[in-house]
C-alpha positions in Angstrom: -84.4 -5.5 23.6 -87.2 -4.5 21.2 -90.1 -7.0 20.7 -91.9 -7.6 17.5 -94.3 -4.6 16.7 -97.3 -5.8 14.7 -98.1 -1.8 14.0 -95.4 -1.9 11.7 -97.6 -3.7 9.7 -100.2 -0.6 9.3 -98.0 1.4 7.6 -98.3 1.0 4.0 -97.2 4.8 2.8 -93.5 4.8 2.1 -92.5 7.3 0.0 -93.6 11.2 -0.8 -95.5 12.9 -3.6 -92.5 14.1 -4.7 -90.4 10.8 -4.7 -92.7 8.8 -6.5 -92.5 11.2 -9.3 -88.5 11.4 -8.9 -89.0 7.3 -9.4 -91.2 7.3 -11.9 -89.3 9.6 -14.5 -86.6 7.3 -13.5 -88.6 4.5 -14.7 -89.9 6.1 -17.6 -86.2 6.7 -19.1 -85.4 3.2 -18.8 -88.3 0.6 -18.7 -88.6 -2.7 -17.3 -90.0 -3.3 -21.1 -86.4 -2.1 -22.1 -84.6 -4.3 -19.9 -86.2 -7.5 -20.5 -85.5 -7.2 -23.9 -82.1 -6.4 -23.9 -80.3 -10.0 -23.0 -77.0 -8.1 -22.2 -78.9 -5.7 -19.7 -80.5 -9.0 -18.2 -76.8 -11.2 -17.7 -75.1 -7.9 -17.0 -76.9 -6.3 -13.9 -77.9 -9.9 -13.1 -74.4 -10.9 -12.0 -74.4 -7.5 -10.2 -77.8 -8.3 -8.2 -76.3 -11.8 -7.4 -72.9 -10.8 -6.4 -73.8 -7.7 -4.6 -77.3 -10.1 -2.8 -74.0 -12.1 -1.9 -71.9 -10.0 -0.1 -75.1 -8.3 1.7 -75.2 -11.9 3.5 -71.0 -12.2 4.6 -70.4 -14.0 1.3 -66.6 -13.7 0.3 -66.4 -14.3 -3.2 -65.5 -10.7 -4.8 -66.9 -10.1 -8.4 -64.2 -12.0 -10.6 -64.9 -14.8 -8.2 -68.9 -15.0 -8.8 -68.2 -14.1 -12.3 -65.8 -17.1 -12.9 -68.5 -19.7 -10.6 -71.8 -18.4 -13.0 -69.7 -18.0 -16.4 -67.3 -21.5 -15.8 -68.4 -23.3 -12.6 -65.0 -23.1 -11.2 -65.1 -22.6 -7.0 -62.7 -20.2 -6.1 -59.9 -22.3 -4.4 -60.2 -22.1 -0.5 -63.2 -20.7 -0.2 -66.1 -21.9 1.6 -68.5 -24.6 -0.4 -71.4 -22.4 1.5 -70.2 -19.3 -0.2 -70.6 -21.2 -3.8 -73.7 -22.7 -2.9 -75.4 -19.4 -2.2 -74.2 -18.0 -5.3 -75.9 -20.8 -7.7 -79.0 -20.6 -5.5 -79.3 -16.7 -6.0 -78.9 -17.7 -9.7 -81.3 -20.2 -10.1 -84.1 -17.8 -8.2 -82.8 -14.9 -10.4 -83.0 -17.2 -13.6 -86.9 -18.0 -12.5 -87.7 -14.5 -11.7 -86.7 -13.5 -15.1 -88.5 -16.3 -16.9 -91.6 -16.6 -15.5 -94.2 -13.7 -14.7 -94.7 -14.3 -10.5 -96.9 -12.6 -8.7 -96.7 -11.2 -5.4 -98.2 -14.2 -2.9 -97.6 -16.5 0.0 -96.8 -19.5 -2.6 -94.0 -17.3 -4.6 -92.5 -16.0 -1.3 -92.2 -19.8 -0.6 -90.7 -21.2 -3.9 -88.3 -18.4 -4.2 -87.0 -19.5 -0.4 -87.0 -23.2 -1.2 -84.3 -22.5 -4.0 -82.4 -20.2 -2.1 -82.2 -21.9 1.2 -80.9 -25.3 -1.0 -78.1 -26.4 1.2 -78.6 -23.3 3.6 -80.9 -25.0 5.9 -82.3 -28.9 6.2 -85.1 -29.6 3.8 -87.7 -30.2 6.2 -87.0 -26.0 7.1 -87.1 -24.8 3.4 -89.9 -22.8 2.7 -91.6 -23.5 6.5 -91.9 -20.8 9.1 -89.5 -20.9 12.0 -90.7 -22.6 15.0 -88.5 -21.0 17.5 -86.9 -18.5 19.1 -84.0 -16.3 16.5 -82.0 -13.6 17.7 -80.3 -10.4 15.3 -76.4 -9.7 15.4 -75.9 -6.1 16.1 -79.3 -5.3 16.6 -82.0 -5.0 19.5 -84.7 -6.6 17.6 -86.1 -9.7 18.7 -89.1 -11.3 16.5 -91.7 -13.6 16.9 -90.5 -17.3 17.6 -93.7 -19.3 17.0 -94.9 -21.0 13.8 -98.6 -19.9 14.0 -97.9 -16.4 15.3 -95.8 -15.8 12.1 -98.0 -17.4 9.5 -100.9 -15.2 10.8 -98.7 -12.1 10.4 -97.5 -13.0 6.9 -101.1 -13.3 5.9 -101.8 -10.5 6.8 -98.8 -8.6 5.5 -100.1 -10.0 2.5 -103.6 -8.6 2.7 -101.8 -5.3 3.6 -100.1 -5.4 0.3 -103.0 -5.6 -1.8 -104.3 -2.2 -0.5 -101.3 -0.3 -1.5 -101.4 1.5 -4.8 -98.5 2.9 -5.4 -96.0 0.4 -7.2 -93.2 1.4 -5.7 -94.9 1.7 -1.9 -95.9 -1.6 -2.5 -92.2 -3.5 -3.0 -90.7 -1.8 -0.2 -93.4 -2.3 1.8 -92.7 -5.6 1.2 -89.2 -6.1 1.0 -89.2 -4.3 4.1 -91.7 -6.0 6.4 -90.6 -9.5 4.7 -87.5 -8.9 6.3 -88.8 -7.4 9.6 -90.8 -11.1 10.1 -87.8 -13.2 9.8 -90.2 -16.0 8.6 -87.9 -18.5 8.1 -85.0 -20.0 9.7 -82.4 -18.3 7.1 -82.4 -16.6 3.9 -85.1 -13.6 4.9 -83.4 -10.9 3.6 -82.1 -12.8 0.3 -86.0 -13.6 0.0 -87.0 -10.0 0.4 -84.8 -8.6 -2.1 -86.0 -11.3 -4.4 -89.8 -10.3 -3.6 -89.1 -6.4 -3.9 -87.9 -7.6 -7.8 -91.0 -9.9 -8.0 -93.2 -6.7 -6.7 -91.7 -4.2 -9.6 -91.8 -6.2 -12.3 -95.6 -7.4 -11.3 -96.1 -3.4 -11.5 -94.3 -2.7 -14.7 -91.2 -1.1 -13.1 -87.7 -1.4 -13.7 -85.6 -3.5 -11.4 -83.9 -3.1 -8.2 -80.0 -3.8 -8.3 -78.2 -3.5 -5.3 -74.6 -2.3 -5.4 -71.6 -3.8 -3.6 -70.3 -0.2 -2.6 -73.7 0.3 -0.7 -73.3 -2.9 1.3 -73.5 -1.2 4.7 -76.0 0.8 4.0 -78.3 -1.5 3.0 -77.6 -2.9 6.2 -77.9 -0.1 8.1 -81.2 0.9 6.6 -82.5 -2.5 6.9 -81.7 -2.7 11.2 -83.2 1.3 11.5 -86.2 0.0 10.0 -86.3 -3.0 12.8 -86.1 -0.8 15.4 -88.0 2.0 14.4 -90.9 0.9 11.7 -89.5 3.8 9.5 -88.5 4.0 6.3 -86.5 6.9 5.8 -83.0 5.2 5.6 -84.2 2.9 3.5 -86.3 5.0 1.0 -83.1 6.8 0.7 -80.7 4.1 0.0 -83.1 2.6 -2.7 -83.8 5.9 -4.6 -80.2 6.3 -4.8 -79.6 2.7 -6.0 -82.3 2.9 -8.6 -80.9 6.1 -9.7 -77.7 4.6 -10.3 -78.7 1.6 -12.0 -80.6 3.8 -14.4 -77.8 6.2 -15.0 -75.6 2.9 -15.9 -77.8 1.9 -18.3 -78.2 5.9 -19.7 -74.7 5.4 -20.2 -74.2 2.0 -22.0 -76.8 3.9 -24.4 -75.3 6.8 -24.3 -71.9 5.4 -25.8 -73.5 3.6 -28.8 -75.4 6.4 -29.9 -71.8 8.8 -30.1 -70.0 5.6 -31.4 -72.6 6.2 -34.2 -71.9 9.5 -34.9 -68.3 9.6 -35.0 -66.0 7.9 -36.6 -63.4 5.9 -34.4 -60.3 7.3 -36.6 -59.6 10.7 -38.5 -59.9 9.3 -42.4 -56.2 10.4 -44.0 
């Protein structure tokens, strides 16, 4: 088994020269300014960071499900209340995170966990560090188990953060090291992801939307990084998911602009 490393912590330089330029021209084609005022962009890739946050964590509701339970509040018959319950709470967090400016901090990281852990955990354990021993399916990992321990390694995760220049070293910094701490009971790596959106946006950068296809590797990424305070596989999987959802939006533009310029039928 591999105990909790509190070096981890010291690394704060994720990605290359090279990368962060690769990200920001990606940010610079489609801006978080560009996003936010797009209300179709907003709903759109919203559902998408729901569903696919969803799925990351065993949920089995595929996207016509989730779609139905956000747009309708229909349940999709004999399927687990849980799975439903997470859904809304990923929806209500996303809902906040879009409305209201947060910043990067001990109290956000809190009331983003007490709305997704709603029903996920007993209300004395929402937004309170774990007080006890927690254990990692499929990986050799094993964090820290006391309540004081933890708290004194988020606060300093925290201080760690606010060192870091770079905007986009900074959110996976943090998503990763979030996730790494297991703070909580439950809901770590929903929190994280929430965080690494809270992070961007705090910066001025375009979102972070997870697709359902790169389930696994998300996964994958998120264990090497566990057991080897790396962030290669990671880096990797999120320049590629940033990428996409960039491209995606590219696209939806793309289209309007040649709807503009041609017309749908040959005039007789």
């Amino acid at each position: 088994m591999i105990p909790y490393n509190p070096d981890f912590l010291e690394n704060v330089v994720v990605f290359t020269e090279d990368e962060k330029v690769f990200l920001d021209a990606l940010n610079d084609k489609v801006s978080l300014f560009k996003f936010l005022a797009n209300k179709s962009f907003i709903d759109k890739f919203g559902m998408d960071f729901i569903h696919t946050s969803a799925k990351i964590e065993g949920n089995t509701y595929d996207k016509n499900d989730t779609l139905t339970l956000l747009e309708y509040g229909r349940t999709a018959g004999g399927k687990r209340y849980s799975d439903a319950k997470m859904i809304l709470n990923m929806r209500d967090a996303y809902e906040l995170f879009i409305k209201e400016d947060l910043v990067v901090n001990k109290g956000t990281l809190k009331d983003l966990h007490y709305i997704l852990s709603d029903e996920m955990v007993v209300d004395r354990e929402r937004a309170m560090p774990r007080n006890e021993e927690v254990t990692i399916r499929g990986c050799e990992y094993v964090p820290l188990a006391t309540a004081e321990k933890l708290d004194d390694e988020l606060s300093y995760m925290f201080e760690k953060y606010e060192t870091i220049e770079n905007a986009f070293d900074r959110a996976i910094y943090l998503h990763c090291n979030l996730a790494y701490l297991q703070y909580f009971k439950d809901c770590n790596k929903r929190t994280a992801r929430m965080m690494l959106n809270v992070s961007l946006k705090q910066n001025g950068k375009m979102l972070y939307i997870p697709n359902e296809e790169r389930v696994s590797e998300y996964l994958s990424s998120v264990v090497s990084y566990y057991e080897t305070g790396k962030y290669d596989k990671f880096k990797a999987y999120f320049i590629n998911e940033y990428k996409e959802t960039v491209d995606s939006i590219l696209a939806v533009e793309n289209a309007k602009t040649q709807e503009q310029k041609r017309p749908l039928r040959r005039k007789t």
